[in-house]
C-alpha positions as CSV (number, residue, x, y, z in Angstrom):
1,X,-7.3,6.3,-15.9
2,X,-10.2,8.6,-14.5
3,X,-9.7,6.7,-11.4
4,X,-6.1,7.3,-10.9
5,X,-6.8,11.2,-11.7
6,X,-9.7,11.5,-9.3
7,X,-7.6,9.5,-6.8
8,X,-4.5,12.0,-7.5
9,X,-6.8,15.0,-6.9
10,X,-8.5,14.1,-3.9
11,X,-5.0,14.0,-2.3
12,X,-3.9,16.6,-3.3
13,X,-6.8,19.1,-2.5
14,X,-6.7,17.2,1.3
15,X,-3.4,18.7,1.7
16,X,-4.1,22.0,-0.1
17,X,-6.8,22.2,2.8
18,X,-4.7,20.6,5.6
19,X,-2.3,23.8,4.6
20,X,-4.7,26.6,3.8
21,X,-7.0,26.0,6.9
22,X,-3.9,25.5,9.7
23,X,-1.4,27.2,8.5
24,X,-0.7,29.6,11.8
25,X,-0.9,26.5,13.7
26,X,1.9,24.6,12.0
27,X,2.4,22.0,14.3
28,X,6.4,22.3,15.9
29,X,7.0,18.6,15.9
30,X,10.4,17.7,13.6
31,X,10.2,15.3,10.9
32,X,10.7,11.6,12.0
33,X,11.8,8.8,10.9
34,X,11.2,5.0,11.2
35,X,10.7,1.6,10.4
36,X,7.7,-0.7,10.0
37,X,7.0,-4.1,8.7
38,X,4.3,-6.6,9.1
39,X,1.8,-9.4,7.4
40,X,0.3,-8.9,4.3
41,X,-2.7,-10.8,3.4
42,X,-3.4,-10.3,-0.7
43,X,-5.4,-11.3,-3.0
44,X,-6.4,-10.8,-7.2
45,X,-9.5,-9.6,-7.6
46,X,-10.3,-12.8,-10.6
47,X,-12.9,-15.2,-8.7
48,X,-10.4,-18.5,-9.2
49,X,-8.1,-16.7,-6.9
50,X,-8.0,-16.8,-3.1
51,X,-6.0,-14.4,-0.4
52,X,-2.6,-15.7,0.6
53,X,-0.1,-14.4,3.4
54,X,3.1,-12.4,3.2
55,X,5.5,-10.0,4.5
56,X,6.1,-6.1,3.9
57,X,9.0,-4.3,5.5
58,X,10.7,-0.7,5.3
59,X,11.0,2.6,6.2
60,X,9.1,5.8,6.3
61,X,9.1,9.5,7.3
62,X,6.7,11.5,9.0
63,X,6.3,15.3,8.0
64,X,3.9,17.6,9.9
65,X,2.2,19.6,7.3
66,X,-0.4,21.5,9.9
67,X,-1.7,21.2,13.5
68,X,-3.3,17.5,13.0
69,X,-2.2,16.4,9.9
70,X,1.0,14.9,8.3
71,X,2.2,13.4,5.5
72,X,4.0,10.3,5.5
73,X,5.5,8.6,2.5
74,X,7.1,5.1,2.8
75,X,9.1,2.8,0.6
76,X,8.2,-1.1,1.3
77,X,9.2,-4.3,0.1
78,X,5.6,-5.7,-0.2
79,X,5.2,-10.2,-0.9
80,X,1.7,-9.6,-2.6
81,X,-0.1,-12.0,-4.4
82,X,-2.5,-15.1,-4.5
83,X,-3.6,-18.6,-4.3
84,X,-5.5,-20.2,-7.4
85,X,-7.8,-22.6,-6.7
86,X,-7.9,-25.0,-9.7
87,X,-4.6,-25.4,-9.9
88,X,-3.3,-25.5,-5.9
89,X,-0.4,-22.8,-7.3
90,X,0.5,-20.0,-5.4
91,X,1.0,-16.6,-7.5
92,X,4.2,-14.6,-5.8
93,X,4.4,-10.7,-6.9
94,X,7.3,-9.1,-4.8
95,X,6.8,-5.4,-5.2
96,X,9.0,-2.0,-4.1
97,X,5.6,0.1,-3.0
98,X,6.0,3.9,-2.9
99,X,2.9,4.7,-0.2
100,X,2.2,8.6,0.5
101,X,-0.4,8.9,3.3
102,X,-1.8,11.8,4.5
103,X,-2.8,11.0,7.8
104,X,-5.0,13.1,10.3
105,X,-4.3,12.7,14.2
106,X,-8.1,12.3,15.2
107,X,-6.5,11.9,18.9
108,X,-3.4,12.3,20.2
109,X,-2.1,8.8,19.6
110,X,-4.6,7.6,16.9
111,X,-4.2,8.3,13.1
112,X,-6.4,7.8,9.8
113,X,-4.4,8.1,6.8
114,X,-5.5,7.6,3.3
115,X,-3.4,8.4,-0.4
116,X,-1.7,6.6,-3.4
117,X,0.4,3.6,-3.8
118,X,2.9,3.0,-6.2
119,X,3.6,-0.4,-7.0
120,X,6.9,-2.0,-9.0
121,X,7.1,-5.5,-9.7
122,X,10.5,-6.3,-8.8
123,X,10.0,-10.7,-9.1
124,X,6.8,-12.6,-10.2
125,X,7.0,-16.9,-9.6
126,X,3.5,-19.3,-10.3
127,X,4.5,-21.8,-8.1
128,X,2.8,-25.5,-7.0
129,X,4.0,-28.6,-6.0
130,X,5.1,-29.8,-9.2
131,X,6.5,-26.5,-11.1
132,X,7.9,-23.3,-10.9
133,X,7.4,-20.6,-13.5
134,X,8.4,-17.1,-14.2
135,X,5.4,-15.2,-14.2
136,X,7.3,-11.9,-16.0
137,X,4.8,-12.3,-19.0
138,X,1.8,-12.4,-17.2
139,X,2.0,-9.4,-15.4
140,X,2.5,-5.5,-15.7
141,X,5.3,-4.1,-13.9
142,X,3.7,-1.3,-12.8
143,X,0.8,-1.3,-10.2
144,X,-1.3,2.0,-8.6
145,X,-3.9,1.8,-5.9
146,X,-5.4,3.9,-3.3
147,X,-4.6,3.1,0.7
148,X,-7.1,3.9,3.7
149,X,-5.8,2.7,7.0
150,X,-5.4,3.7,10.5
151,X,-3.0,3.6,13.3
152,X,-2.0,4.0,17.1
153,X,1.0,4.8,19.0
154,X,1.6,2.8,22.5
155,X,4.3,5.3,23.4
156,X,6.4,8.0,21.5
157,X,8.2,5.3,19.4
158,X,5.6,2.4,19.2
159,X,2.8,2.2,17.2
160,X,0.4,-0.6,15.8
161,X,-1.0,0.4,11.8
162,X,-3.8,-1.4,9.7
163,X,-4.0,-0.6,6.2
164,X,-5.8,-1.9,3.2
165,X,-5.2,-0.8,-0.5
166,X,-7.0,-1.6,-3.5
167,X,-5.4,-1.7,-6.8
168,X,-7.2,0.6,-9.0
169,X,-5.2,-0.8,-12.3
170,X,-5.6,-3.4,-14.1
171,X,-1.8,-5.6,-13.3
172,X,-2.1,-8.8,-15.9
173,X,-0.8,-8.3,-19.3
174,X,-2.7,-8.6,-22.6
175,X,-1.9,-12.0,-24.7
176,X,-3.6,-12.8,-27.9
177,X,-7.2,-14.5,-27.0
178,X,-7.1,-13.1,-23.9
179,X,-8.0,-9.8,-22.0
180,X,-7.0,-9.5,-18.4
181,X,-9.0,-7.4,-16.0
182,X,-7.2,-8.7,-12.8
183,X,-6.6,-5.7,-10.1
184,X,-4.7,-6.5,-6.5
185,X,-5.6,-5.8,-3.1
186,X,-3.8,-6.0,0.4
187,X,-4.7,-5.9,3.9
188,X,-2.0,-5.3,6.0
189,X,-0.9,-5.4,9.7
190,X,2.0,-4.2,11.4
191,X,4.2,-2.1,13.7
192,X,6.0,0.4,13.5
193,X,8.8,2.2,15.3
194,X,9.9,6.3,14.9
195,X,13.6,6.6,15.7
């Protein structure tokens, strides 16, 4: 919980700066909009579990906040999950992820962003060759973590974005004789287009 709350007040004192220290050179750009998607590459942070690939997808808006900074918050369909070892069974979490990055143009094309994630479970399957279970029981629908990441735009619409976000909760539910400290993490990689 400290986490969270340190996370939550590191953002927002970045933008009371980003506001306090530029705030007669508001940059004149509108707000944009856009679309991104690319591969996600997950994993859980228990040592049976390896990464495993998926997809993330949806849209986003940019809003200039001073000269060289902007905030951007996104909504995402995000395939998260992992691969367990012992068992050769795939664990699928399908999330909605409500991202708010506060990005600072270091150049005129390149970004660094970093802020919150909000994860909801939206579908959660234990899959392997022989069975497929619903994993609803096992996990928490609710999942928050912390994105640092960095992008570049080709042209005005075109841009390329890396991102990775640790999961600063715990996501696996408590079951009698067991206590679950598993937390999530995703590197992604993508493009992105502003309309």
């Amino acid at each position: 919980m400290k986490k969270i709350f340190l996370s939550l007040a590191l953002v927002a004192g970045t933008f009371a700066f980003a506001q306090k220290t530029s705030t007669n050179t508001v940059s004149s750009s509108p707000v944009r909009f856009g679309l991104k998607a690319g591969l996600n590459i997950s994993g859980l942070s228990d040592s049976e579990f390896s990464s495993k690939t998926g997809f993330y997808g949806g849209v986003f808006a940019n809003i200039p906040v001073a000269q060289d900074f902007s905030v951007q918050p996104e909504v995402l369909y995000s395939g998260m999950g992992a691969k367990h070892i012992p068992t050769d069974s795939k664990t699928n979490l399908d999330y909605i992820s409500i991202p708010v990055m506060l990005q600072y143009n270091a150049l005129p094309n390149l970004y660094l962003e970093a802020g919150p994630q909000f994860n909801f479970l939206v579908s959660s399957k234990i899959k392997s060759p022989s069975y497929s279970i619903d994993g609803k029981e096992l996990f928490k629908t609710f999942d928050f973590g912390l994105g640092l990441g960095a992008g570049y735009y080709f042209t005005p619409n075109i841009g390329v974005n890396l991102r990775y976000v640790a999961g600063l909760t715990n996501i696996g539910k408590e079951r009698p004789g067991y206590t679950s400290s598993t937390k999530s993490g995703v590197f992604q990689i993508g493009l992105a287009y502003k309309f």
